[in-house]
Every structure is written in C-alpha cells, then in structure tokens.
C-alpha positions as CSV (number, residue, x, y, z in Angstrom):
1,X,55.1,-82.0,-18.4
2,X,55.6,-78.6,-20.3
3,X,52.4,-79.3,-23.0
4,X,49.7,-81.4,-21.6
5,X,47.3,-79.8,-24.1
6,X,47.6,-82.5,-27.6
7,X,47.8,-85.1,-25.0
8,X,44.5,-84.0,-23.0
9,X,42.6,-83.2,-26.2
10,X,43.7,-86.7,-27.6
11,X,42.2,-88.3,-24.5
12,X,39.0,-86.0,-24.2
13,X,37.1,-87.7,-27.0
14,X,35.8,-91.2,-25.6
15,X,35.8,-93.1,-28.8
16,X,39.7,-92.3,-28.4
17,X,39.2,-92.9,-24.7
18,X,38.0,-96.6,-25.4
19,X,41.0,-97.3,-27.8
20,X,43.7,-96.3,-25.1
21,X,41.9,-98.5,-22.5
22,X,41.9,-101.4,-24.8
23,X,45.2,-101.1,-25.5
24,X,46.4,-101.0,-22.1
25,X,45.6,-104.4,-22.0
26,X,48.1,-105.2,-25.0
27,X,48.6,-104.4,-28.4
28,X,46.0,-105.3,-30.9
29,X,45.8,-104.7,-34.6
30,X,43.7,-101.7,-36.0
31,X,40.9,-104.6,-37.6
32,X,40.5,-106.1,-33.9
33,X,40.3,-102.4,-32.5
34,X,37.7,-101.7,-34.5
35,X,35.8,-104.1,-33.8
36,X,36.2,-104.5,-29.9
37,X,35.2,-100.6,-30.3
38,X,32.3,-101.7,-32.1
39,X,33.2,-98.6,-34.4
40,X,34.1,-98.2,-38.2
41,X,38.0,-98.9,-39.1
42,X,38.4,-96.1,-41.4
43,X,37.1,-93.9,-38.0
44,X,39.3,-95.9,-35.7
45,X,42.2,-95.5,-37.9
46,X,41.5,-91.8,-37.6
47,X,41.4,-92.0,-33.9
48,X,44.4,-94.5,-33.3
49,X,46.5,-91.7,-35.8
50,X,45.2,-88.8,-33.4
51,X,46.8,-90.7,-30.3
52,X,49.8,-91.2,-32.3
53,X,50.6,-87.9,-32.9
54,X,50.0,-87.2,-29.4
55,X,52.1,-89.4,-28.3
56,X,50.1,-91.8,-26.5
57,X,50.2,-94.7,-28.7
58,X,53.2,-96.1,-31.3
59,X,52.4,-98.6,-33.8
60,X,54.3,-100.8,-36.6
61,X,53.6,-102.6,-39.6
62,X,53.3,-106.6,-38.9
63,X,52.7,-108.0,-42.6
64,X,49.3,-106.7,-43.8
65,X,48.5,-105.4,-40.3
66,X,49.3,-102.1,-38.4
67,X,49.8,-103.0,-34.9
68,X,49.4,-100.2,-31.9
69,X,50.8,-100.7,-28.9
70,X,50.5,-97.9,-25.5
71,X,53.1,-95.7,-24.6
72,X,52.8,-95.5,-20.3
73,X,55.5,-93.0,-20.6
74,X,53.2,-90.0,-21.5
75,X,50.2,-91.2,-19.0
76,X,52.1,-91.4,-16.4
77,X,53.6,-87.6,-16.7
78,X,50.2,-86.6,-17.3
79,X,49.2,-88.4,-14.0
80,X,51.8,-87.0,-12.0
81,X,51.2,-83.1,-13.7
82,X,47.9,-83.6,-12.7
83,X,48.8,-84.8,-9.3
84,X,51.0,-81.9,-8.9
85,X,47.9,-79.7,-9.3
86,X,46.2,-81.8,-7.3
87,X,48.5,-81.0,-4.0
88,X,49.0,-77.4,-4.9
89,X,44.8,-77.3,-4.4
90,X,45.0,-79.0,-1.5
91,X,48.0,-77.4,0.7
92,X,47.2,-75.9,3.4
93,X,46.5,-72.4,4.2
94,X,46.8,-70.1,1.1
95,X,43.8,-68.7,-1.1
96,X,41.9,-72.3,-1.1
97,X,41.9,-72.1,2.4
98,X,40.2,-68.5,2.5
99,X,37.5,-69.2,-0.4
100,X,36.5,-72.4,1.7
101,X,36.5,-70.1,4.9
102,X,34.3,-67.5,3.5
103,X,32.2,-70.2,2.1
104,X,31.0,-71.5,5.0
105,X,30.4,-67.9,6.5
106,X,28.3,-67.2,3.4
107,X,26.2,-69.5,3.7
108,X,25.7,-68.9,7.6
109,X,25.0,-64.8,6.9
110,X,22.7,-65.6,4.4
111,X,20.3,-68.1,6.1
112,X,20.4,-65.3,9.0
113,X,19.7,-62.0,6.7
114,X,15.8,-62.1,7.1
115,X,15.4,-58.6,7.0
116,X,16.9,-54.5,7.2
117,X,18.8,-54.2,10.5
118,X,19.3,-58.1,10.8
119,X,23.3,-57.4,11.4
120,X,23.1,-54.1,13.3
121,X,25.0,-53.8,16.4
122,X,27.1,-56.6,15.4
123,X,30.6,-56.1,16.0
124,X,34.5,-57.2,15.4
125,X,37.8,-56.9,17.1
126,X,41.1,-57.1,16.3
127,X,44.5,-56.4,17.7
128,X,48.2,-56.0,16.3
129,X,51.2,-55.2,17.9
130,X,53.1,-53.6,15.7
131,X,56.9,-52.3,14.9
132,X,57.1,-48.7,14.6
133,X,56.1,-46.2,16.9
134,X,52.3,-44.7,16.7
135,X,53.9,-41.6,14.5
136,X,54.6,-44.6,11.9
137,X,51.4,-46.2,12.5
138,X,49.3,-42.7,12.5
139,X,51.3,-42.2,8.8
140,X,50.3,-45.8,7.7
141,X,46.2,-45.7,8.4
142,X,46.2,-41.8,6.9
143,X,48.5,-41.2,4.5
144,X,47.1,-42.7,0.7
145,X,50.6,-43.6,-0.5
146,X,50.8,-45.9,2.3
147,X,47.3,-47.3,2.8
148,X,46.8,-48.1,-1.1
149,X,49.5,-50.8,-0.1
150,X,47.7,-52.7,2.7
151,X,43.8,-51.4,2.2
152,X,42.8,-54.5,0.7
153,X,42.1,-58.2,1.3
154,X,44.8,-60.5,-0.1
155,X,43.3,-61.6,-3.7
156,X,42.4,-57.4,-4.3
157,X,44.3,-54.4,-5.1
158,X,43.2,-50.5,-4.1
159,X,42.2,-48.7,-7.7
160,X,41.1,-45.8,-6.2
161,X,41.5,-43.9,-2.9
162,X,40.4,-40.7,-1.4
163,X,41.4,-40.5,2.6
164,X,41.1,-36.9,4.5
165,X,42.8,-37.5,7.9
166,X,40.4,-34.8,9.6
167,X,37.4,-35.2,11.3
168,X,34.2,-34.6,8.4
169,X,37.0,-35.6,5.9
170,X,35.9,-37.3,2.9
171,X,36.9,-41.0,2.2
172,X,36.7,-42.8,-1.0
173,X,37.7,-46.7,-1.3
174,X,37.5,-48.7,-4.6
175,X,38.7,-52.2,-5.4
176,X,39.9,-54.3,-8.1
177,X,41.1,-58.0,-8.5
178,X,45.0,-58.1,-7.5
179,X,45.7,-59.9,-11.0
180,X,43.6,-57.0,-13.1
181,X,45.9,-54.6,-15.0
182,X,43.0,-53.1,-16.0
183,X,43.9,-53.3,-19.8
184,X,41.0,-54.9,-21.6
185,X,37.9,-53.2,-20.5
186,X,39.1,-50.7,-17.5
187,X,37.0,-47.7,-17.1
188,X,38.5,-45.4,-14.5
189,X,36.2,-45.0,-11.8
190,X,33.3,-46.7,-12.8
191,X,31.7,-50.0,-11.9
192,X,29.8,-51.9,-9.5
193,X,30.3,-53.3,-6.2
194,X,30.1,-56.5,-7.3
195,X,32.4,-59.5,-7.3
196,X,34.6,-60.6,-4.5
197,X,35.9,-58.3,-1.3
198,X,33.4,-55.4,-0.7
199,X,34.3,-52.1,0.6
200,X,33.4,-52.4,3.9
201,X,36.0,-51.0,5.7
202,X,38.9,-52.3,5.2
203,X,39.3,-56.2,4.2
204,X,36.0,-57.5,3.1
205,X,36.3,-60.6,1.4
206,X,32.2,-60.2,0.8
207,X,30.3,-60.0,-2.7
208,X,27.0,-57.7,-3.2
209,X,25.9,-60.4,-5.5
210,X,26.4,-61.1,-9.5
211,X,25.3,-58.5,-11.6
212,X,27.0,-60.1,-14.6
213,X,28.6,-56.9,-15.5
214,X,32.2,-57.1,-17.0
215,X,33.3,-53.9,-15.2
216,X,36.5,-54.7,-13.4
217,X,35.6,-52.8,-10.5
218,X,34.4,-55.3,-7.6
219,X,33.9,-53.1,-4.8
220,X,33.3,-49.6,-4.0
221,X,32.2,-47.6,-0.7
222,X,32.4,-43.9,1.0
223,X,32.7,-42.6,3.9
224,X,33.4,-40.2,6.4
225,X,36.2,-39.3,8.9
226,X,34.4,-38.8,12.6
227,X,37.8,-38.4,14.8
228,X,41.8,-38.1,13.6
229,X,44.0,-37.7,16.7
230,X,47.3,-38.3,15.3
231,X,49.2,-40.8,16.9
232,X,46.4,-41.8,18.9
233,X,42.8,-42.3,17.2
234,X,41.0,-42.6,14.5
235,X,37.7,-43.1,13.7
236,X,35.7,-43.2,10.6
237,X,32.2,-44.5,8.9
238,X,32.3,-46.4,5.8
239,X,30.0,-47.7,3.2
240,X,30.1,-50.4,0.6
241,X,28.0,-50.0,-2.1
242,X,25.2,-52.0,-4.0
243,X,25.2,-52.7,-7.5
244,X,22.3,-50.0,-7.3
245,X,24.3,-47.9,-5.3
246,X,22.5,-47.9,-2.0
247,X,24.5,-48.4,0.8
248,X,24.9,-51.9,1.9
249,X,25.6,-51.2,5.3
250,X,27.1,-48.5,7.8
251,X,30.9,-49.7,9.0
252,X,31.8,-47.9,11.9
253,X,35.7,-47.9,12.7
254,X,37.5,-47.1,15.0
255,X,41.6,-47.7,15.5
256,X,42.9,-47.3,18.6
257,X,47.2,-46.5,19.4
258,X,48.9,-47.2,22.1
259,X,53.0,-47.2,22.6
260,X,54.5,-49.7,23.8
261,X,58.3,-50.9,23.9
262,X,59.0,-52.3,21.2
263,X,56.6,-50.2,19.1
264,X,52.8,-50.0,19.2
265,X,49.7,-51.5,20.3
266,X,46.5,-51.2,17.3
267,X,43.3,-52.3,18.9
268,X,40.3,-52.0,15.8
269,X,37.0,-52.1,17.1
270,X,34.5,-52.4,14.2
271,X,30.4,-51.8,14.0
272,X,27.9,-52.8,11.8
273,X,24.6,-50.3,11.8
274,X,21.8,-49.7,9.2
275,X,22.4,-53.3,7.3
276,X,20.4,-54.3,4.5
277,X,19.2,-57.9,3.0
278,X,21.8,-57.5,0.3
279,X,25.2,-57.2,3.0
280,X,25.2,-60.5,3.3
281,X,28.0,-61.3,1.1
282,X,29.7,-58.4,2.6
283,X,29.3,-59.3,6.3
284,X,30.3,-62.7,5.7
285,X,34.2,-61.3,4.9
286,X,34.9,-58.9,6.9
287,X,36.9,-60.9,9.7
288,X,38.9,-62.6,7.0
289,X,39.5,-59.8,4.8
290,X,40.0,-57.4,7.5
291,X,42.4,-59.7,9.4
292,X,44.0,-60.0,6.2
293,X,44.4,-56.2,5.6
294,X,45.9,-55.8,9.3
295,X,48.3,-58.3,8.3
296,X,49.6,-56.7,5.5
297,X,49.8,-53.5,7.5
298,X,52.1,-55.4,10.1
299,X,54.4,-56.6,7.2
300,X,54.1,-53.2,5.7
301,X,55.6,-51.2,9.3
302,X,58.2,-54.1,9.4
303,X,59.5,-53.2,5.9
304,X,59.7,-49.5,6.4
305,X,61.0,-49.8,10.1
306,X,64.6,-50.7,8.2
307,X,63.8,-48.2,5.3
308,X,64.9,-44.6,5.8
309,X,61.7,-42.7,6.8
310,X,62.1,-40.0,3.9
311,X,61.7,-42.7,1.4
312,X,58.8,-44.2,2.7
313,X,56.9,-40.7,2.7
314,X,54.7,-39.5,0.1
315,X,54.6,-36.6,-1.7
316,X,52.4,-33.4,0.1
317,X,50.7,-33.8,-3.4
318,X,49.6,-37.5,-2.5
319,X,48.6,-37.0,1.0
320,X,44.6,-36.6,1.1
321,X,44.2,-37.2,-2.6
322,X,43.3,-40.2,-5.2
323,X,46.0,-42.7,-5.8
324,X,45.6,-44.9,-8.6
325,X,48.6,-47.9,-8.6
C-alpha cells in the first residue's frame, strides 16, 4: 500500500484498537460498541469516525442506529506491506546479515579487552585475485581518485583522503555514512571517530563508542607509508582515532603483488600492535569491513579493465592530495 500512515495512526490508539477487534466479529451498532468497550458513546463515536476516515471501518444508518461494519480490504494490505518488510529484513546476505555478524564479534572483543595490549600481535589475512595487471592494481591502492572509491566498508563513504605513495608519506583517512550528503550539519574535517566503521585500515566495520555527538564524521585515523614498491609492495601503519583523539590502535598493512595470467595475485597481511581498551569496537570489524573493501576493489579493477586507461586516471593534481566526493 502507497500510505499506510492514517491507517497505522487509526490503529495505534487501543481504545480504537478494541473497536476494530469487536467488529471483526460482526457489525454492531455504535450504542452496543460503547458499551462492549466499556467507554463513553460520544468518545466511541469519535473513535469509530477516526477508523472511518481511515478507511478501516464503513457504517450506515439502520433507523435510529448507525451501524459499523469492518472493511478486511485495508487490513489485509496493511498485513501484506508489513509482511513485505518483514522478508526484505529477513533475506539473506545484505546489510542485516553484516550488523548481525559484527554483532556477535562485538560482543566476543569486548568480553576479551581486559586491558592495553590485549589485541597485540593479532593478525588478519586476505587474498584476491584480481583482473588487471599489478600496474592497475599499484594505481588502485595509491592513487586517491581511485582508492576514495573502494576505501570503505559497504554502509560508508571516504570524506576525506590524504595518501602519499612513498615510503614516510603521510596518510590521512576519514569516513562518513554512505547515505550522508553532508547537508544539515557537515563540518569539513571535523568530528569524532565515533559511530559505525572505524579507520582502521581499510574496512572497519568497528565503533569507538557513543559520544552522542551529531558530527557526521564516524571515523577518522592517520598514518604512515613504511614501503611503496610500485607494482609490487606496499606497506603502511594506520591509526583510528578515539573520540579523545588517542590512537585506538596501531594497523600495520602490508599488500602484497604478484602477476599472474589472468591478472594479479593481492595477498594483505594485517597487524594489530599498541591496542587500547577502547579498540574494541574497532577490532571486532575489521575482517568484515576489510573483506568488504577488497571486494569493492575487485569490482572496481573489473570495471576499469573494459574502460580506456586514460579515463580512469586522475588528474597529477589529485594524486597524493585530499579528495573530497
């Protein structure tokens, strides 16, 4: 149904709620209403007349009597609308499916952060085998044009990015929900690192807690470039910052290239070091969100591996600097 909303607010109030139960049974007069509702006529007439306009209920004049009689027609849409939402909830896969993974893997990181250095040394993997040759790749995990399309978990969208492909090269990553536009309230680089999908590297689906700020910014970290071999490596530190913003923990990255026939291999190895209490919520997404980002990054080489390579590279002006989408 197109406008559920006079029907739902009809239904909301249980007085009302009562009425339409009674009357599913059959139709009964607004004196008989009344008083099965144990309520006032003038206020049950107000009621039955609020249904009516909704829809819900029809009624005709029997002698000195106003009769009202249930209209299934309406419920039943409203049942099946409701259904509807029900399934799209349920189906598998999808952003449900994520918030219940990372869920689970909240709770687990939480229960086992006891104290500084509880995740160090803990570590993640990840491979792709990608389309495009390591030239393509190299351009993909270095050049900001490119990574502000892939940087990010699936439910957030790069606001800010600063990415010098060179060892001691400075990196700066900052997110944003995918569905801000950043009208109502958007201050350019400022904000917390709270909310959902910390900066740790990328494709945290982690939260540094609720600060109850309104700043649209949800996650922010820096970092540092420790090897660039074009084509071959590349390895960096990054950190996601606190509300306070400390550092939440040290990410230690490291992509590794490798040619192959049909275009290239990516191994990612990925280190925690120096973790606090408060990384929690960031620890807890990274195999999700980062999994997610390196999925994006395969679908992002597929589309440009039947795009003409000079429209798919960015400006000289772009390379190295801030990108704001």
């Amino acid at each position: 149904m197109d406008d559920a909303d006079p029907l739902l607010i009809a239904l909301a109030d249980p007085a009302r709620w009562r009425l339409v139960r009674l009357l599913a049974e059959r139709p009964r007069p607004v004196g008989v209403l009344a008083q099965l509702a144990e309520a006032r006529q003038p206020q049950t007439t107000k009621h039955l007349q609020t249904l009516e306009r909704a829809g819900v209920v029809t009624s005709q004049r029997s002698g000195q009597r106003r009769v009202y009689a249930l209209r299934s027609g309406p419920l039943r849409e409203l049942a099946a609308a409701l259904g509807r939402l029900a399934d799209t909830a349920d189906r598998q896969g999808g952003s449900r499916e994520t918030y219940d993974r990372y869920g689970l893997s909240l709770a687990s990181e939480r229960r086992a952060a006891e104290g500084p250095g509880w995740a160090d040394e803990r570590s993640f993997r990840f491979h792709r085998s990608l389309t495009g040759d390591p030239v393509a790749v190299w351009r993909h995990l270095t050049e900001t044009a490119l990574l502000a399309h892939w940087w990010t978990p699936d439910d957030l969208r790069v606001s800010d990015l600063v990415f010098e492909a060179r060892p001691g090269g400075h990196i700066v990553l900052e997110y944003r929900d995918v569905e801000d536009t950043g009208i109502a309230g958007d201050a350019e680089g400022v904000g917390d690192a709270g909310g959902a999908g910390g900066p740790e590297g990328p494709g945290g689906s982690g939260s540094s807690g609720e600060s109850g700020s309104s700043d649209p910014v949800v996650g922010r970290g820096d970092g540092v470039v420790d090897v660039a071999r074009p084509g071959e490596r590349l390895a960096y530190r990054l950190s996601p910052r606190l509300p306070d913003g400390g550092a939440a923990f040290t990410a230690h990255v490291d992509f590794d290239l490798r040619p192959t026939g049909t275009g290239t291999d990516l191994d990612v190895h990925y280190l925690i070091a120096d973790s606090t209490v408060e990384s929690a919520d960031f620890v807890a997404g990274i195999e999700i969100g980062f999994g997610q980002c390196l999925d994006k990054l395969a679908t992002a080489l597929d589309a440009a591996h039947d795009t003409p390579h000079d429209a798919t590279r960015p400006s000289a002006r772009t390379e190295g600097k801030q990108v704001q989408p």
